[in-house]
N, C-alpha and C positions, 0 to 999 in steps of 0.2 A: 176268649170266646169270639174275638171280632177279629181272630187271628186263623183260628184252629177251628171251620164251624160244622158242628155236626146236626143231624137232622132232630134233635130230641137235647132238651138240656138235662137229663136224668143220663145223658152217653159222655157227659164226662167225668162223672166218678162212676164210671162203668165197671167191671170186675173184668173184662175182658182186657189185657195189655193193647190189642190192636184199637182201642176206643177212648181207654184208660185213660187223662189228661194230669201226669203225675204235680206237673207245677199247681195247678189248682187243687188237687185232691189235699197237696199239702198248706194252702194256703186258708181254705174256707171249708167244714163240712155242709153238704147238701143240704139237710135240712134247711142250716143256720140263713144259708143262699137264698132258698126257696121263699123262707118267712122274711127275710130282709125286703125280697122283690117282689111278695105282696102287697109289704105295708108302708112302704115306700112312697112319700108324696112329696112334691114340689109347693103345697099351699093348700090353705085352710078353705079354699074354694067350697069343696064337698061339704064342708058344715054349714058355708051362707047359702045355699041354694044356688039354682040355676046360672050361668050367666049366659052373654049374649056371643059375649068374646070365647070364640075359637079354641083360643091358646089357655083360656083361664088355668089350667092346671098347670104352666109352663109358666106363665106370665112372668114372672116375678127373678126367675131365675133367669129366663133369658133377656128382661133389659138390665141384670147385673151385668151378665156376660157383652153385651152391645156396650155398656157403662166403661166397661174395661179397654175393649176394641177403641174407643174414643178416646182414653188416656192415655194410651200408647204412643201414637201418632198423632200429629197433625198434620193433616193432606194439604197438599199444595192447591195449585191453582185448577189443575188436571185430574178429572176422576172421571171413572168407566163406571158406567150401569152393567151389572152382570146377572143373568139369569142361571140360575143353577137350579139341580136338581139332584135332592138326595132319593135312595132307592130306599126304598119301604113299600113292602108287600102286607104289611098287616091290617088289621083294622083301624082303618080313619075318615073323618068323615069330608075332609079337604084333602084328599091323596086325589093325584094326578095321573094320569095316564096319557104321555107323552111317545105316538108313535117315532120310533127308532132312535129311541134312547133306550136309558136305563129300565122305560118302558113303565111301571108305577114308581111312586114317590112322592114327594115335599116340596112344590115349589118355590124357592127363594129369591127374590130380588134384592140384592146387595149393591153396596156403593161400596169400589175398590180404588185404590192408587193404581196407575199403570204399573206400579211390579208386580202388583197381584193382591197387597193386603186389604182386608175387610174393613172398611173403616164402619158401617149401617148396615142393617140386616131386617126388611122384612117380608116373613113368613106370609106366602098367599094361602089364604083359607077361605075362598071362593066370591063371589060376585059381593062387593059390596055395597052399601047405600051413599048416598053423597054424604050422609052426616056422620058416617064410621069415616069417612076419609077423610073429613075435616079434622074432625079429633085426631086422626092421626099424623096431619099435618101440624098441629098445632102440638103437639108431641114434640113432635123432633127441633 
Protein backbone atom coordinates (compact mmCIF):
# COMPACT_ATOMS: atom_id res chain seq x y z
CA UNK A 1 0.00 0.00 0.00
CA UNK A 2 2.99 2.44 0.54
CA UNK A 3 4.00 1.03 -2.91
CA UNK A 4 0.70 0.88 -5.01
CA UNK A 5 -1.43 4.05 -3.42
CA UNK A 6 -4.95 4.37 -4.23
CA UNK A 7 -7.33 7.00 -3.27
CA UNK A 8 -9.64 4.73 -0.83
CA UNK A 9 -8.29 1.52 1.05
CA UNK A 10 -11.71 -0.34 0.15
CA UNK A 11 -9.75 0.08 -3.86
CA UNK A 12 -7.74 -2.57 -3.10
CA UNK A 13 -9.76 -5.57 -2.81
CA UNK A 14 -11.71 -3.77 -5.54
CA UNK A 15 -13.71 -6.16 -8.07
CA UNK A 16 -12.57 -4.18 -10.70
CA UNK A 17 -8.83 -5.76 -12.30
CA UNK A 18 -7.87 -2.12 -13.14
CA UNK A 19 -7.89 -1.46 -9.02
CA UNK A 20 -7.77 -5.00 -8.03
CA UNK A 21 -4.33 -5.38 -5.80
CA UNK A 22 -4.03 -9.28 -6.33
CA UNK A 23 -0.91 -9.74 -3.88
CA UNK A 24 -2.89 -8.29 -0.91
CA UNK A 25 -6.42 -9.62 -1.85
CA UNK A 26 -4.35 -13.00 -1.41
CA UNK A 27 -2.61 -12.17 1.66
CA UNK A 28 -5.23 -10.49 4.00
CA UNK A 29 -9.20 -10.29 3.76
CA UNK A 30 -10.75 -6.71 4.08
CA UNK A 31 -12.57 -6.97 6.83
CA UNK A 32 -9.73 -8.90 8.84
CA UNK A 33 -7.53 -5.43 7.50
CA UNK A 34 -9.96 -3.14 8.54
CA UNK A 35 -10.57 -4.60 12.30
CA UNK A 36 -6.78 -5.08 12.74
CA UNK A 37 -6.43 -1.19 11.93
CA UNK A 38 -8.98 -0.16 14.36
CA UNK A 39 -7.81 -1.95 17.22
CA UNK A 40 -4.51 -1.56 16.75
CA UNK A 41 -2.44 0.34 19.72
CA UNK A 42 1.00 0.98 20.51
CA UNK A 43 0.24 1.47 24.56
CA UNK A 44 -2.04 1.22 27.23
CA UNK A 45 -1.94 5.12 27.26
CA UNK A 46 -5.89 5.39 26.41
CA UNK A 47 -6.81 3.49 29.68
CA UNK A 48 -4.39 5.89 32.19
CA UNK A 49 -5.87 8.97 31.00
CA UNK A 50 -4.68 12.09 29.52
CA UNK A 51 -1.04 12.72 28.92
CA UNK A 52 1.09 15.72 28.36
CA UNK A 53 3.47 14.03 26.02
CA UNK A 54 2.72 14.36 22.39
CA UNK A 55 3.92 10.91 21.35
CA UNK A 56 2.11 8.96 24.29
CA UNK A 57 0.47 6.65 22.01
CA UNK A 58 4.06 6.03 20.24
CA UNK A 59 6.10 6.42 23.08
CA UNK A 60 7.26 3.26 23.96
CA UNK A 61 7.66 1.74 20.66
CA UNK A 62 9.65 4.47 19.31
CA UNK A 63 12.56 4.59 22.08
CA UNK A 64 12.60 0.56 21.49
CA UNK A 65 13.30 1.40 17.86
CA UNK A 66 16.07 4.61 19.08
CA UNK A 67 17.15 1.66 21.65
CA UNK A 68 18.24 -0.45 18.62
CA UNK A 69 19.50 2.52 16.30
CA UNK A 70 22.15 2.87 19.46
CA UNK A 71 23.18 -0.88 19.40
CA UNK A 72 24.08 -0.96 16.03
CA UNK A 73 26.69 1.51 15.94
CA UNK A 74 28.86 3.38 17.80
CA UNK A 75 29.59 6.89 16.26
CA UNK A 76 32.69 8.29 16.14
CA UNK A 77 34.07 11.44 17.06
CA UNK A 78 31.90 13.34 13.98
CA UNK A 79 28.16 13.54 14.01
CA UNK A 80 25.74 15.81 11.75
CA UNK A 81 22.47 17.22 13.14
CA UNK A 82 19.91 16.58 10.40
CA UNK A 83 16.58 18.05 10.14
CA UNK A 84 14.14 15.87 8.28
CA UNK A 85 10.92 15.81 7.31
CA UNK A 86 8.38 13.19 6.93
CA UNK A 87 5.08 13.93 4.71
CA UNK A 88 1.94 13.42 6.46
CA UNK A 89 -1.26 15.16 5.28
CA UNK A 90 -3.50 13.65 8.06
CA UNK A 91 -4.78 14.62 11.21
CA UNK A 92 -2.08 15.79 13.91
CA UNK A 93 -1.74 18.08 16.20
CA UNK A 94 2.30 18.67 15.70
CA UNK A 95 2.31 18.41 11.83
CA UNK A 96 4.28 20.94 10.08
CA UNK A 97 3.89 23.02 7.25
CA UNK A 98 7.20 23.70 5.79
CA UNK A 99 7.00 26.01 2.63
CA UNK A 100 8.81 24.16 -0.50
CA UNK A 101 9.19 20.98 0.87
CA UNK A 102 7.21 18.15 1.17
CA UNK A 103 4.96 20.91 2.27
CA UNK A 104 2.89 19.17 5.55
CA UNK A 105 4.51 16.52 7.74
CA UNK A 106 6.59 15.32 11.09
CA UNK A 107 9.39 17.27 12.01
CA UNK A 108 12.44 15.19 13.04
CA UNK A 109 15.73 16.25 14.45
CA UNK A 110 18.20 13.32 14.30
CA UNK A 111 21.88 12.79 15.14
CA UNK A 112 23.61 10.92 12.13
CA UNK A 113 27.20 9.76 11.24
CA UNK A 114 28.47 11.46 8.19
CA UNK A 115 27.47 8.42 5.91
CA UNK A 116 24.11 8.94 6.72
CA UNK A 117 23.08 6.56 9.72
CA UNK A 118 20.59 7.53 12.38
CA UNK A 119 22.19 7.06 15.53
CA UNK A 120 19.02 9.75 17.92
CA UNK A 121 15.92 10.67 16.88
CA UNK A 122 13.76 13.30 18.15
CA UNK A 123 10.31 14.00 17.02
CA UNK A 124 9.39 17.86 17.26
CA UNK A 125 5.89 18.27 18.55
CA UNK A 126 5.81 21.89 18.95
CA UNK A 127 7.01 24.80 21.30
CA UNK A 128 8.29 23.30 24.46
CA UNK A 129 8.75 24.46 28.04
CA UNK A 130 12.22 24.53 29.70
CA UNK A 131 11.23 21.67 32.12
CA UNK A 132 9.91 19.13 29.02
CA UNK A 133 13.48 19.84 27.67
CA UNK A 134 15.34 19.26 30.75
CA UNK A 135 13.69 15.84 31.00
CA UNK A 136 14.52 15.33 27.83
CA UNK A 137 18.03 15.98 28.22
CA UNK A 138 18.38 13.97 30.99
CA UNK A 139 16.97 11.21 28.95
CA UNK A 140 19.42 10.88 26.62
Amino acid sequence: MGLVKLPNINDYWYKNPMYRNEYIVRVIKKDRFLMILKFWHFSKQNEQGISSDKLHKIRDVFEMIVAEFKKVLQPGKVLVIDESMVPWRGRLQFRQYIKNTHCYGVKLNKLCTPDGYTYNIIVYTGKETVAEKSIMVRKQ
